[in-house]
Gaussian input, Z-matrix of N, CA and C with variables (Angstrom, degrees):
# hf/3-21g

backbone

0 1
 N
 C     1     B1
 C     2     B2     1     A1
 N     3     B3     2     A2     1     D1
 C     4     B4     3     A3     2     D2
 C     5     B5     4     A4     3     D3
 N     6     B6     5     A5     4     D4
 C     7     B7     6     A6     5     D5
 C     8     B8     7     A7     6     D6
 N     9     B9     8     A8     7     D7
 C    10    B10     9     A9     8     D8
 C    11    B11    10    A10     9     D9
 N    12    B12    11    A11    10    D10
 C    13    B13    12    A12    11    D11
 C    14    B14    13    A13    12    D12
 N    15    B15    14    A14    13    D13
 C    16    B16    15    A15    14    D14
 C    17    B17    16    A16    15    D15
 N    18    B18    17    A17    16    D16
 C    19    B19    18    A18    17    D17
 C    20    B20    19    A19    18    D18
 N    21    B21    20    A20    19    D19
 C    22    B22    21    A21    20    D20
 C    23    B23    22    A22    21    D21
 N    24    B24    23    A23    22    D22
 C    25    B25    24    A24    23    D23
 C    26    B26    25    A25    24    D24
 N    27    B27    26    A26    25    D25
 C    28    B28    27    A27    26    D26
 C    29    B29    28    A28    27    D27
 N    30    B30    29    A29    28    D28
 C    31    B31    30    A30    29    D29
 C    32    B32    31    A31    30    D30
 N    33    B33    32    A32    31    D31
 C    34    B34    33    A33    32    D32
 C    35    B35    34    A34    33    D33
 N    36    B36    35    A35    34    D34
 C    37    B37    36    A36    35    D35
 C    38    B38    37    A37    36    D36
 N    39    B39    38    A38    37    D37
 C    40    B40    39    A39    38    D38
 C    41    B41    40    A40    39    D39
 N    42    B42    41    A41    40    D40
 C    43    B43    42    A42    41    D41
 C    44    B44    43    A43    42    D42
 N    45    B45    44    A44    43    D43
 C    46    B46    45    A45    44    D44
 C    47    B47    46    A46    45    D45
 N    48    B48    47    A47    46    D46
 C    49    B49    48    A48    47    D47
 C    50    B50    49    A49    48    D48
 N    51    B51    50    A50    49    D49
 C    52    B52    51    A51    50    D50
 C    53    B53    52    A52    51    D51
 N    54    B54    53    A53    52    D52
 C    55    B55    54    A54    53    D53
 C    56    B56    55    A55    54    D54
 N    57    B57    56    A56    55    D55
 C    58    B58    57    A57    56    D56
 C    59    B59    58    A58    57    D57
 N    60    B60    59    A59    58    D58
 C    61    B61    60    A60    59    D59
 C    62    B62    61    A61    60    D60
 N    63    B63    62    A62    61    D61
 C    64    B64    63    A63    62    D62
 C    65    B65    64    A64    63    D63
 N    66    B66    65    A65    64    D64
 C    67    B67    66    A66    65    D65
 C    68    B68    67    A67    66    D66
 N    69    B69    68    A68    67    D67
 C    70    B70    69    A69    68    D68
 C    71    B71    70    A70    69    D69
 N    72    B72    71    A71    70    D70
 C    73    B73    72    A72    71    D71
 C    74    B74    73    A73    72    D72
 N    75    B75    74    A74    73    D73
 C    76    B76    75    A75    74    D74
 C    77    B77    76    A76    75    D75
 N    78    B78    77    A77    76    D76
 C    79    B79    78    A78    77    D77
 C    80    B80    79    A79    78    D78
 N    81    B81    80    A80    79    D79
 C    82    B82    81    A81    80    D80
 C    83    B83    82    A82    81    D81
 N    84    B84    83    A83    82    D82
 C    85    B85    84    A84    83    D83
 C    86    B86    85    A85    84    D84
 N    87    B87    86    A86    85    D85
 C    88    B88    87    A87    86    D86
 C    89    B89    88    A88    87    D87
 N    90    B90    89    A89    88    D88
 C    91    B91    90    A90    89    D89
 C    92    B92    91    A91    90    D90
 N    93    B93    92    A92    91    D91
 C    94    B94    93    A93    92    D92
 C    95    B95    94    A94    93    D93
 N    96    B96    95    A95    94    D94
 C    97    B97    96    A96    95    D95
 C    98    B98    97    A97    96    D96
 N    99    B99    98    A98    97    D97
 C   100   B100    99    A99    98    D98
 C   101   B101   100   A100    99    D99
 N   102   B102   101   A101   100   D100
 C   103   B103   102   A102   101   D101
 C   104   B104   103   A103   102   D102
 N   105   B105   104   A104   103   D103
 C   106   B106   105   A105   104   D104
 C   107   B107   106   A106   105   D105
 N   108   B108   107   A107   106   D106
 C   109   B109   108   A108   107   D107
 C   110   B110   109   A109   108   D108
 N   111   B111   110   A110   109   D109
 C   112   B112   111   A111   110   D110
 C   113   B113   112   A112   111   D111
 N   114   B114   113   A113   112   D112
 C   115   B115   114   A114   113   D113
 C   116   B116   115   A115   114   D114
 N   117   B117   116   A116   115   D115
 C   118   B118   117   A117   116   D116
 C   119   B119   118   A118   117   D117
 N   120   B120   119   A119   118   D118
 C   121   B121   120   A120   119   D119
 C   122   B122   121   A121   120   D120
 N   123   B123   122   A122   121   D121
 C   124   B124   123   A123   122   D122
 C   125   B125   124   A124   123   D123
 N   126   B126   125   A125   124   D124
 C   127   B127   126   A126   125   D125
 C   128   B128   127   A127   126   D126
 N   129   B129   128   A128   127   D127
 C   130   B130   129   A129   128   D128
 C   131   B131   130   A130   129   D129
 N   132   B132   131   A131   130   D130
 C   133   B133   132   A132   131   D131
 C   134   B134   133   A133   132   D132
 N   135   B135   134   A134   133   D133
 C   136   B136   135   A135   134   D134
 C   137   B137   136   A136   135   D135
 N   138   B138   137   A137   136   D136
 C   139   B139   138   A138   137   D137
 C   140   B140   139   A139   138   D138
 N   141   B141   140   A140   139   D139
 C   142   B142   141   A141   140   D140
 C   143   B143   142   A142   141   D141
 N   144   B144   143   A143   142   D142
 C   145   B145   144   A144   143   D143
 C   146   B146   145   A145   144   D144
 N   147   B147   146   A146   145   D145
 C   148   B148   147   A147   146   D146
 C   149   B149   148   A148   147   D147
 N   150   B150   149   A149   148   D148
 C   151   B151   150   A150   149   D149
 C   152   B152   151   A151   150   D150
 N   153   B153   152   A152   151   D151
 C   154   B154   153   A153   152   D152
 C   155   B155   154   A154   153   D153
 N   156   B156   155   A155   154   D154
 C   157   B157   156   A156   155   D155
 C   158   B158   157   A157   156   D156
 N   159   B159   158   A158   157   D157
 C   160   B160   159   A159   158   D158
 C   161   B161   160   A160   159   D159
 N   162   B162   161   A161   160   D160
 C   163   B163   162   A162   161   D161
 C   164   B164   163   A163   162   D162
 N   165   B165   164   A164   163   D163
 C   166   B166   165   A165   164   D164
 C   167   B167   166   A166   165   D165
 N   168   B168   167   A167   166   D166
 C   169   B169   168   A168   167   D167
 C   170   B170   169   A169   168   D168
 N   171   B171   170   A170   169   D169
 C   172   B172   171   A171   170   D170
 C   173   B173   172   A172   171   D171
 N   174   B174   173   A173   172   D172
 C   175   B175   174   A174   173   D173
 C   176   B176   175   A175   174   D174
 N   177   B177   176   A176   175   D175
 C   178   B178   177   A177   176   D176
 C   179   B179   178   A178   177   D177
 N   180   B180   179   A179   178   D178
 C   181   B181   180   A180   179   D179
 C   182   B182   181   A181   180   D180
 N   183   B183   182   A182   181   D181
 C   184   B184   183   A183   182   D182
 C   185   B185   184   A184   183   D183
 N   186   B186   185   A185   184   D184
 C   187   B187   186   A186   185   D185
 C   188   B188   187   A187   186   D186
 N   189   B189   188   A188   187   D187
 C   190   B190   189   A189   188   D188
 C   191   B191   190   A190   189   D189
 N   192   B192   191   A191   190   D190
 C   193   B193   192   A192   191   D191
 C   194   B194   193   A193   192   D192
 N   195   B195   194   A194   193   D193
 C   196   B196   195   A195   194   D194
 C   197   B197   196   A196   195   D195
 N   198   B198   197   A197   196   D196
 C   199   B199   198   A198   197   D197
 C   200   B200   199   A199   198   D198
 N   201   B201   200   A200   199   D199
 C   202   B202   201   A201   200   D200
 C   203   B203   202   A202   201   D201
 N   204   B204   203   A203   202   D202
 C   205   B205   204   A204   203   D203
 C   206   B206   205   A205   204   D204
 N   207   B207   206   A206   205   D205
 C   208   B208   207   A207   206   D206
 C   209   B209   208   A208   207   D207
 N   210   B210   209   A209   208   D208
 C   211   B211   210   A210   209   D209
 C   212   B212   211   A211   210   D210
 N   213   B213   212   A212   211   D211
 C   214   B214   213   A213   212   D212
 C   215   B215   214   A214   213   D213

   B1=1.4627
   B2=1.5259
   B3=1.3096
   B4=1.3511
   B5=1.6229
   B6=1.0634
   B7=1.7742
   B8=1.2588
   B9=1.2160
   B10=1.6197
   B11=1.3797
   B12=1.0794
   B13=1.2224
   B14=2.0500
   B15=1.9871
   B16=1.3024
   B17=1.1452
   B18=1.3393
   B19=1.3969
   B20=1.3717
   B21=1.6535
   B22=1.4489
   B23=1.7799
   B24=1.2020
   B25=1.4586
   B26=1.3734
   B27=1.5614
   B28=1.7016
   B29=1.8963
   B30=1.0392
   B31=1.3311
   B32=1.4422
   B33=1.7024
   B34=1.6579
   B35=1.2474
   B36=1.5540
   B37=1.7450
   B38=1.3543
   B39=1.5510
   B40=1.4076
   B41=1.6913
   B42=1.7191
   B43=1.6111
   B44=1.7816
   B45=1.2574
   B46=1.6176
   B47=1.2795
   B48=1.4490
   B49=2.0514
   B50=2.2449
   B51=0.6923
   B52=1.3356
   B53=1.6097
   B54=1.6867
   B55=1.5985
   B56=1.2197
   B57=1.5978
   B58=1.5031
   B59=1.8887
   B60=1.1316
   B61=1.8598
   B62=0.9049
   B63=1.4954
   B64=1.8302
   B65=2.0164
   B66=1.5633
   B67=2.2581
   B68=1.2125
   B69=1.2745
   B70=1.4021
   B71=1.4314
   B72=1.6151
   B73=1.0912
   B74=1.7146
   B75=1.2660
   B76=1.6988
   B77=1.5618
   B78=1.4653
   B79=1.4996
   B80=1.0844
   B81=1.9594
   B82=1.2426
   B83=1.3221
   B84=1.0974
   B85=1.1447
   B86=1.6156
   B87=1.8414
   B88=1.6118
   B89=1.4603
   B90=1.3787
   B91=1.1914
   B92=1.8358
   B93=1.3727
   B94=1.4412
   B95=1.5954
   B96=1.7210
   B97=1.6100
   B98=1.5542
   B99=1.1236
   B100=1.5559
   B101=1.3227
   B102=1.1318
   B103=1.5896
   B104=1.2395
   B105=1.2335
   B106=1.4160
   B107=1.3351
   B108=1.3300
   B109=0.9999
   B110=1.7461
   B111=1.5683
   B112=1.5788
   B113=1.1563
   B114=1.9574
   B115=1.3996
   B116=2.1916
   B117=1.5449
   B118=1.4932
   B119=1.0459
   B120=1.7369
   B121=1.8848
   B122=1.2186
   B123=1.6377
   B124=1.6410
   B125=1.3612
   B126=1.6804
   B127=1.4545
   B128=1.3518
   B129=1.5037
   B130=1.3953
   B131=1.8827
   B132=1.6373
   B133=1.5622
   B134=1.6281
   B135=1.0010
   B136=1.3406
   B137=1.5257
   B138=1.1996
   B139=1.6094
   B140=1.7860
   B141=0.8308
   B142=1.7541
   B143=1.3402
   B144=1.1197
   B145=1.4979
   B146=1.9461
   B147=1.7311
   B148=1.4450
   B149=1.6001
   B150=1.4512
   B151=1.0817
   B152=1.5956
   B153=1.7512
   B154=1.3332
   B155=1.8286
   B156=1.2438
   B157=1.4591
   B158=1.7287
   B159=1.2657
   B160=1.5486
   B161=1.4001
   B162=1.8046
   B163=1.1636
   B164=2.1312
   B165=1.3276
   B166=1.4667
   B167=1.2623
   B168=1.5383
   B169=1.3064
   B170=1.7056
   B171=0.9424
   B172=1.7996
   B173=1.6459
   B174=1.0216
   B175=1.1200
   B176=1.3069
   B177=1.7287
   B178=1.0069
   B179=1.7065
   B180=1.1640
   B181=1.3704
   B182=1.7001
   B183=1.9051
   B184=1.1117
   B185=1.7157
   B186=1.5869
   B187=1.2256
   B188=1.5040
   B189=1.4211
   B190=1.3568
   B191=1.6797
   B192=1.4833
   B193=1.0116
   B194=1.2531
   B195=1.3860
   B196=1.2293
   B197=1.6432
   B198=0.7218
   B199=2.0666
   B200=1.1140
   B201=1.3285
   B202=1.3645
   B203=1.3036
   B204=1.7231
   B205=1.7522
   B206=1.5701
   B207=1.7460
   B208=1.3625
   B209=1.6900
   B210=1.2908
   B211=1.5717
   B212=1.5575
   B213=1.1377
   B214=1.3152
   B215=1.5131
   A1=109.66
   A2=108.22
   A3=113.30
   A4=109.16
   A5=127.68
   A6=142.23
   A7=123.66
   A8=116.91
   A9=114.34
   A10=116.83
   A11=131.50
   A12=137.28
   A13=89.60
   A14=100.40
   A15=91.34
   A16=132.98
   A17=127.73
   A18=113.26
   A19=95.51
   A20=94.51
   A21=106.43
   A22=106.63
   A23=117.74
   A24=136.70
   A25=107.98
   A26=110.64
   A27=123.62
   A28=90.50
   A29=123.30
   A30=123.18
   A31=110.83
   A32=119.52
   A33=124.39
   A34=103.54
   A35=108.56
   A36=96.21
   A37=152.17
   A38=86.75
   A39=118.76
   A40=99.25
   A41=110.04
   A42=126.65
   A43=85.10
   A44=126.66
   A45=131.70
   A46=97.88
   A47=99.39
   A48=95.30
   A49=81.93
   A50=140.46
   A51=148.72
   A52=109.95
   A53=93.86
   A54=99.18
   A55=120.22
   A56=123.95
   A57=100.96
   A58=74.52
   A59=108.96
   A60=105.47
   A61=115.64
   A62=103.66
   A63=113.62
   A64=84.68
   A65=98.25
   A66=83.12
   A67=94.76
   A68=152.13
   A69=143.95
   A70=94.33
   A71=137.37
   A72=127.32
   A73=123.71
   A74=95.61
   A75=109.08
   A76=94.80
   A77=124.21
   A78=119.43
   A79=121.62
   A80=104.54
   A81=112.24
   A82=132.81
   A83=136.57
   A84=155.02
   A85=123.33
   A86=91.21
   A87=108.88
   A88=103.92
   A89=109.63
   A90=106.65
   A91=131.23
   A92=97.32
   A93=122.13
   A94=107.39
   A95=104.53
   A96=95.71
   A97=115.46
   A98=104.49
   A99=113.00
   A100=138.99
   A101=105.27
   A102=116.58
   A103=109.82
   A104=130.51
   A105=125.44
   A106=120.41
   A107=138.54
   A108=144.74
   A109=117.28
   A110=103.83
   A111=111.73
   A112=101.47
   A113=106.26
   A114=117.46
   A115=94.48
   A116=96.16
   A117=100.57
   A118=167.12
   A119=77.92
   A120=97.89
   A121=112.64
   A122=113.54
   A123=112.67
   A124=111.33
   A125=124.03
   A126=115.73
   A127=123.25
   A128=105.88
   A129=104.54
   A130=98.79
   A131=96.70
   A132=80.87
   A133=141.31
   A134=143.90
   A135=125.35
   A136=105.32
   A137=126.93
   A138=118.69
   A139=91.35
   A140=124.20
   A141=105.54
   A142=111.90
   A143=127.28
   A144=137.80
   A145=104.01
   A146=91.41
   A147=102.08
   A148=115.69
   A149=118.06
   A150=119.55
   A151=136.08
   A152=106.81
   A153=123.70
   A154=115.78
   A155=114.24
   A156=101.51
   A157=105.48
   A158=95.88
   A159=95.98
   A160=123.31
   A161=122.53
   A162=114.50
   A163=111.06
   A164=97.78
   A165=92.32
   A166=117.02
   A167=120.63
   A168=114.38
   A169=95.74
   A170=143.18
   A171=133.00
   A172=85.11
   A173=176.19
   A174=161.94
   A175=122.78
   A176=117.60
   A177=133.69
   A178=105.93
   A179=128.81
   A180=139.66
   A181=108.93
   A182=82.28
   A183=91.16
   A184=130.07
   A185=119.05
   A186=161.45
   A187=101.22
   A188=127.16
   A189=115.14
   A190=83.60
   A191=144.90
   A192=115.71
   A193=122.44
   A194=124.29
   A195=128.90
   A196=104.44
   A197=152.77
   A198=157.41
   A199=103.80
   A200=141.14
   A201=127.34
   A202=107.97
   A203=127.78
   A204=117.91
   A205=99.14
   A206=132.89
   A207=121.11
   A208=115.91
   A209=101.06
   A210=92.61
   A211=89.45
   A212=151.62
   A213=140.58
   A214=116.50
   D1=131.39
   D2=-170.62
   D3=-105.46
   D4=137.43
   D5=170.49
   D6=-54.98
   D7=105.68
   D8=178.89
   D9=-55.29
   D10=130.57
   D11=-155.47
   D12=-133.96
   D13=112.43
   D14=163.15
   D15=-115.25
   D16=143.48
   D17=-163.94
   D18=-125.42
   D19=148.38
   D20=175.53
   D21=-141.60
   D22=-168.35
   D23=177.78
   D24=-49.56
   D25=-37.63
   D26=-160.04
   D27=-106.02
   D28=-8.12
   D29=157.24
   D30=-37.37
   D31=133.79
   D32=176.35
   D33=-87.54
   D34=132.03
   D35=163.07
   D36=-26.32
   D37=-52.49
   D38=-163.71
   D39=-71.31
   D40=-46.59
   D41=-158.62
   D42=-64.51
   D43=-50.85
   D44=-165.27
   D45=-51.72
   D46=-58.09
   D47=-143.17
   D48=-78.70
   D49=4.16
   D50=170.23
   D51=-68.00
   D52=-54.91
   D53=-174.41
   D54=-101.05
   D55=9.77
   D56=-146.29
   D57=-147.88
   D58=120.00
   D59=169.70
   D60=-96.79
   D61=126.48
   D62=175.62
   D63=132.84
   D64=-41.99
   D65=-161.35
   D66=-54.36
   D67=-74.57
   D68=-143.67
   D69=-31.05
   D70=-52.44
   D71=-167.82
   D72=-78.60
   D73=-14.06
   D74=172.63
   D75=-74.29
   D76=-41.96
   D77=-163.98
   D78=-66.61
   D79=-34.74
   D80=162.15
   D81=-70.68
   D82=-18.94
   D83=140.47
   D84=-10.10
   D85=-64.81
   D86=-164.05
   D87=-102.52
   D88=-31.59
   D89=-176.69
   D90=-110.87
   D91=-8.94
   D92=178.51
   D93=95.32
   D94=-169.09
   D95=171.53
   D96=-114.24
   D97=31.54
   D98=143.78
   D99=-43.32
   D100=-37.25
   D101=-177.59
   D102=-87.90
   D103=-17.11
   D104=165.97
   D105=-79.40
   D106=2.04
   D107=151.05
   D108=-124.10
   D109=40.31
   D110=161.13
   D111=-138.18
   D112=140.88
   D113=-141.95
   D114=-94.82
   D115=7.28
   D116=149.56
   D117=-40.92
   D118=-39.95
   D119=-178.31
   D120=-62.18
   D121=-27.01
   D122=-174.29
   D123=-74.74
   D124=-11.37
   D125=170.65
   D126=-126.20
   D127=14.36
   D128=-164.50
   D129=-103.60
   D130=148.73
   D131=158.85
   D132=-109.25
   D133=-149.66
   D134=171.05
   D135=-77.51
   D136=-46.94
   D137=-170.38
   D138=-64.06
   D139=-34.00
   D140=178.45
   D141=-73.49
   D142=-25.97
   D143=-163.39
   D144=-83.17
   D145=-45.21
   D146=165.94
   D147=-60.94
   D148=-76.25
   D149=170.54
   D150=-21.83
   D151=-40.85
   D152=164.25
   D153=-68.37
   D154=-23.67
   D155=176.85
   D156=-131.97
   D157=36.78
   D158=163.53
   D159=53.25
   D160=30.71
   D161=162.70
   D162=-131.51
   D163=174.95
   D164=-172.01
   D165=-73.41
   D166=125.08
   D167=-174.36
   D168=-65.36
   D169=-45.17
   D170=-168.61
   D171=-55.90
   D172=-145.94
   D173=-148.30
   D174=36.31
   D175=-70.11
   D176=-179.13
   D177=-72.43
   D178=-63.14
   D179=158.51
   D180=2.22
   D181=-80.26
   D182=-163.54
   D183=-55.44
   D184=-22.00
   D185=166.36
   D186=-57.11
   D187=-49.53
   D188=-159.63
   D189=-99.81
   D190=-26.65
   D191=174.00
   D192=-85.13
   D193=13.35
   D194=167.48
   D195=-86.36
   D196=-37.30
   D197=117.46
   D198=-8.95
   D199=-38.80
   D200=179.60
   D201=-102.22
   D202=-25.08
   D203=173.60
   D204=-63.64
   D205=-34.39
   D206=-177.42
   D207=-87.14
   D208=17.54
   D209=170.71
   D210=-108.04
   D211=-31.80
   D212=-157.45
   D213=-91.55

């Protein structure tokens, strides 16, 4: 049995791509691979992460919970 994992806007980078397989590649995606070598990811959340590169965090969201409806 696997753990619902919810993600939202106030979701941490770092905590997602940690729990959820496949986001690291959604992150890279939206946000580039910057963030894997900024010591951010551990406090930032997606609406900041969005906000910082100018795309919609419901975008990203919606993307990483589509990774978690095909793991369940």
């Amino acid at each position: 049995m696997t753990t619902k994992v919810e993600i939202t806007k106030e979701s941490v980078i770092g905590d997602v791509i940690k729990t959820v397989p496949g986001a690291e590649d959604v992150i890279r995606k939206y946000f580039g691979t910057g963030c894997f070598t900024c010591p951010g990811i551990n406090m930032e959340s997606i609406s900041f992460g969005a906000a910082m590169h100018n795309v919609d965090p419901e975008k990203v969201i919606s993307e990483i919970k589509e990774l978690i409806e095909k793991e369940s």
